[in-house]
The first five atom37 places (N, CA, C, CB, O) and aatype in JSON, in Angstrom:
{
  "aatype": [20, 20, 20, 20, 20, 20, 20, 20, 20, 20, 20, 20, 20, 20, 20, 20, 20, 20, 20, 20, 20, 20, 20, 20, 20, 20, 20, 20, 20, 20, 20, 20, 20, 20, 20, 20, 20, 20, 20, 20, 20, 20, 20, 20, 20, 20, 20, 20, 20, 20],
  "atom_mask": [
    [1, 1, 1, 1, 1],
    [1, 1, 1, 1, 1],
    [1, 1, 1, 1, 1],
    [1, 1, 1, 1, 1],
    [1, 1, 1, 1, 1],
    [1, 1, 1, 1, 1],
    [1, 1, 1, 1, 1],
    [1, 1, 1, 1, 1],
    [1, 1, 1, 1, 1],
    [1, 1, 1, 1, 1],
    [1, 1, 1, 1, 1],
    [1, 1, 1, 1, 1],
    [1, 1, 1, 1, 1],
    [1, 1, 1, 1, 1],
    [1, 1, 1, 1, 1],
    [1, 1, 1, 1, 1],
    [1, 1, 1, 1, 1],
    [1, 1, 1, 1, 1],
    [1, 1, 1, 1, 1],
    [1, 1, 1, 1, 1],
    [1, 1, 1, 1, 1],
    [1, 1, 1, 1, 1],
    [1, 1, 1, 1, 1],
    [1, 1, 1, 1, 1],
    [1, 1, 1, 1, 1],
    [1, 1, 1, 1, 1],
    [1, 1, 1, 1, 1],
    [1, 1, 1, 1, 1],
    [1, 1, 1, 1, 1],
    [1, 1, 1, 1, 1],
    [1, 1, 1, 1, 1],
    [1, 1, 1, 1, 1],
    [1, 1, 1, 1, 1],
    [1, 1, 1, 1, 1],
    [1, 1, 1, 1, 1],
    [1, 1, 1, 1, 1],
    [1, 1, 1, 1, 1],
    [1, 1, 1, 1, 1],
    [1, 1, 1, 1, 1],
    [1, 1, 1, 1, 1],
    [1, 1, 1, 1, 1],
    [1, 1, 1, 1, 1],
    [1, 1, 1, 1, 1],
    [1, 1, 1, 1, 1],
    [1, 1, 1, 1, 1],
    [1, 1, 1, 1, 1],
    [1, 1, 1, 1, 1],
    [1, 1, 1, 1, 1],
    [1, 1, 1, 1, 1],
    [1, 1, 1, 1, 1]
  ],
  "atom_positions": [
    [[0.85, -1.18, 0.0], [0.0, 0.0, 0.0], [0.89, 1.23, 0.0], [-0.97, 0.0, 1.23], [1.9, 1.35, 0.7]],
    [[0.38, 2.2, -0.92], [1.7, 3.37, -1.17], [1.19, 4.5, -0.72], [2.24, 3.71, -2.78], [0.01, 4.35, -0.4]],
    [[1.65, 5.71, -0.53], [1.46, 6.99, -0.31], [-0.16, 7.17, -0.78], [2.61, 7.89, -1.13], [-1.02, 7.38, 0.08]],
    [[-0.46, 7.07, -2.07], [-1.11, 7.05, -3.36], [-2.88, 6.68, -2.73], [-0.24, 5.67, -4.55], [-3.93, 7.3, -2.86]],
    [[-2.59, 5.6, -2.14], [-3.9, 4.89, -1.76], [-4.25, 5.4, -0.46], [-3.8, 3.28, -1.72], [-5.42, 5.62, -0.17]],
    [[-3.31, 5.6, 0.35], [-3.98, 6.06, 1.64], [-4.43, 7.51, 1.54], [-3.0, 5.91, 2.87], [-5.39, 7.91, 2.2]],
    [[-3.72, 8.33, 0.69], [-4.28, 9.84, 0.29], [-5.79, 9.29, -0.55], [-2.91, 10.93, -0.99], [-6.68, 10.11, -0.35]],
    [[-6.16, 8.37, -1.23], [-7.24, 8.36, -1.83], [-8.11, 8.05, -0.74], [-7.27, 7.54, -2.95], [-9.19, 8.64, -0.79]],
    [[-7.97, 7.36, 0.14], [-8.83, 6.49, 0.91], [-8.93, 8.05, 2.3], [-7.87, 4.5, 1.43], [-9.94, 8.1, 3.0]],
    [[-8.14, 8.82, 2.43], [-9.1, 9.82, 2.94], [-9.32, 10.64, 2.37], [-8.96, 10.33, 3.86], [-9.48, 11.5, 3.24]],
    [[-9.54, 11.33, 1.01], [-10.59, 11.88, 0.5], [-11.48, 11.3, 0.18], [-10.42, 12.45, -0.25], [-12.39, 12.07, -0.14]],
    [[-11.76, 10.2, 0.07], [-13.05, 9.44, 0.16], [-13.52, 9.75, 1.9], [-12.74, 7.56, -0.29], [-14.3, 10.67, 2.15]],
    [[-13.24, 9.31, 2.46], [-13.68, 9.46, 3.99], [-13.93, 10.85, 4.44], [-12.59, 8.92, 4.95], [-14.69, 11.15, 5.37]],
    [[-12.97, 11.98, 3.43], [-13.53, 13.53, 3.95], [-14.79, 13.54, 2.94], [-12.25, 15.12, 3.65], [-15.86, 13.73, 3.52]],
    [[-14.87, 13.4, 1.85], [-15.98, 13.93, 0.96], [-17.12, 12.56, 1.34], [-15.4, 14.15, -0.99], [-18.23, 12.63, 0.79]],
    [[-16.93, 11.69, 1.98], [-18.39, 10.83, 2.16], [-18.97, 11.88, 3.81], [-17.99, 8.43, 2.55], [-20.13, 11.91, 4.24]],
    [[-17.63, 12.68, 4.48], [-18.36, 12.29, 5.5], [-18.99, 14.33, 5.18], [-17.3, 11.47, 7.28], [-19.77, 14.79, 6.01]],
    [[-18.59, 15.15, 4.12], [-19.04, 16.33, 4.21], [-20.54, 15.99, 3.27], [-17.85, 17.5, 3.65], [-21.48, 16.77, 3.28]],
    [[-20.54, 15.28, 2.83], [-21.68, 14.37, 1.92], [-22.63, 14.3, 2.8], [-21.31, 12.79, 1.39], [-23.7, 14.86, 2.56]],
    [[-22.45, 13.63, 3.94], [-23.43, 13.05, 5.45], [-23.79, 14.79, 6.12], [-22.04, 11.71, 7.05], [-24.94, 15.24, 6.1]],
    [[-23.14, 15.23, 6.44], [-22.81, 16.68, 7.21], [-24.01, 17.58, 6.12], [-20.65, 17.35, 7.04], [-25.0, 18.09, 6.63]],
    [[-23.84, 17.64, 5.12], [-24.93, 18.16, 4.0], [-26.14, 18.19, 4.38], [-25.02, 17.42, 2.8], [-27.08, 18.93, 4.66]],
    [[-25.73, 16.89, 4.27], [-27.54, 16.13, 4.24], [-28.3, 16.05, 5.29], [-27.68, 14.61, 3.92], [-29.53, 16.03, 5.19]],
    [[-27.33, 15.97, 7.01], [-27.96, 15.9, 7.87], [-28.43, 17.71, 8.09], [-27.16, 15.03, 8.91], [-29.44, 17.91, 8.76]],
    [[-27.69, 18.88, 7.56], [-28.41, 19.69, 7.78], [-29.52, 20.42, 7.11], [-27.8, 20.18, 8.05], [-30.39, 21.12, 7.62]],
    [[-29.31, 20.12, 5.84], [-30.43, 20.13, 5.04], [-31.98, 19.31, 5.2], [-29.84, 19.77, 3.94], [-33.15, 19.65, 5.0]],
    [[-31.52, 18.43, 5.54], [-32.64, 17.61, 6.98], [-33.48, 18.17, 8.03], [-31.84, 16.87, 7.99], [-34.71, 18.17, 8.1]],
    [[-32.45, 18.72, 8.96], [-32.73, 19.47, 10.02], [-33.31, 20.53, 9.9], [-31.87, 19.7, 10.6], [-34.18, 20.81, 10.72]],
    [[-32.93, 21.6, 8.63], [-33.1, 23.05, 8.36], [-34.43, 23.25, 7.65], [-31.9, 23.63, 7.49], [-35.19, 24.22, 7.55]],
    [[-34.46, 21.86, 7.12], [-36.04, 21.85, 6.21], [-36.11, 22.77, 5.06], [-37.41, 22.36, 7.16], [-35.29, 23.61, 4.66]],
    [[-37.68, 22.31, 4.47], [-37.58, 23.37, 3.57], [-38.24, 24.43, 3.96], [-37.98, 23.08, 2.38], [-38.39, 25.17, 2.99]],
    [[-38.82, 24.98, 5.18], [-39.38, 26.42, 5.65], [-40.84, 26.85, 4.62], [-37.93, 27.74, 5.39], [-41.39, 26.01, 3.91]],
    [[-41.17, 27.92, 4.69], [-42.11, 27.9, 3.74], [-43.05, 28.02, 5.1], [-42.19, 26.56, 2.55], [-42.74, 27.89, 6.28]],
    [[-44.51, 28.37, 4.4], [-45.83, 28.11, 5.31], [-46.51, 27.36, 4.46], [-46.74, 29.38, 5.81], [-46.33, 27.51, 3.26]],
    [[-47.46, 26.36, 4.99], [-48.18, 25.55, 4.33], [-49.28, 26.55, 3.57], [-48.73, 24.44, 5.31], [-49.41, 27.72, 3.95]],
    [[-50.24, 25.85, 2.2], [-51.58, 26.38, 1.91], [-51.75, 26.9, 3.15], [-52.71, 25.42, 1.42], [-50.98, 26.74, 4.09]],
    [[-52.89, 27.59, 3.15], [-54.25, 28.3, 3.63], [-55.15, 27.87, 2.92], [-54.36, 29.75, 3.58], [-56.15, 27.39, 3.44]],
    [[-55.03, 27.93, 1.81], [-56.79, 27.72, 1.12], [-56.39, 25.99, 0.05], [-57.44, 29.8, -0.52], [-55.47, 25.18, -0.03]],
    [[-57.39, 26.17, -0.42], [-57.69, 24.51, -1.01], [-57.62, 23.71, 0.05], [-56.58, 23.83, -2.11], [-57.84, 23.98, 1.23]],
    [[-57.2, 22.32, -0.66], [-57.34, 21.44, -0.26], [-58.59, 20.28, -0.34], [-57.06, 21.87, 0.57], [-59.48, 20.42, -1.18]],
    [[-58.57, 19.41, 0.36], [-59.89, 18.54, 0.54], [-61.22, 18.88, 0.71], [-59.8, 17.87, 1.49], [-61.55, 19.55, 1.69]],
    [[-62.19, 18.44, -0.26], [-63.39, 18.7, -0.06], [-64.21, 17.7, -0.28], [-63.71, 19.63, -0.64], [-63.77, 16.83, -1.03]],
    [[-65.57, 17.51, 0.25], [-66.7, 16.54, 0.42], [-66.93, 16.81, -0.92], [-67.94, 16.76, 1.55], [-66.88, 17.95, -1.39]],
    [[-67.31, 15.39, -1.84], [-68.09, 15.39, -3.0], [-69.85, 15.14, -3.05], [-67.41, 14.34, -3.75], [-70.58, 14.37, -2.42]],
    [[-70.11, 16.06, -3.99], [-71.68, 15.92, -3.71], [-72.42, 16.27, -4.91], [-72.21, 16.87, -2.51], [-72.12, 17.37, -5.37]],
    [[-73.41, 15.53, -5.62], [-74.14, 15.43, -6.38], [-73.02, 15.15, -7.84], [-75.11, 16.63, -6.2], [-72.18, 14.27, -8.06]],
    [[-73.36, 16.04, -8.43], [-72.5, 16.26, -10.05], [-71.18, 15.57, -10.23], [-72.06, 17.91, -10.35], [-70.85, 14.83, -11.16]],
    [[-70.19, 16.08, -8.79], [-69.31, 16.12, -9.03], [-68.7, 15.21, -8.76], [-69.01, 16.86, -8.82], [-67.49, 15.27, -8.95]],
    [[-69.42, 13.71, -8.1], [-69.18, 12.69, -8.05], [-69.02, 11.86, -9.84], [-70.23, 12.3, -7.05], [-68.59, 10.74, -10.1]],
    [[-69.44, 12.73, -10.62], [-69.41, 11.59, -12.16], [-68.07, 12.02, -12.66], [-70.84, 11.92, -13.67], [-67.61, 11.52, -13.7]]
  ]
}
């Protein structure tokens, strides 16, 4: 095993673990926003059942 491989084998281990670090805060941080207010679900009745 040479210089060569162990420099590869931690940039794999830095970029998997800033990969994880990403994701867990993009996770956490959400996407924000406020939900609707209007629409949504409604009872069907007469017509608009066909």
């Amino acid at each position: 095993m040479g210089a060569g491989f162990i420099t590869m084998v931690r940039r794999t281990v830095v970029a998997v673990t800033v990969g994880i670090a990403v994701a867990a805060a993009i996770r956490v941080r959400g996407s924000g926003g406020v939900p609707p207010q209007t629409g949504g679900w409604r009872e069907l009745r007469g017509d608009d059942l066909r």
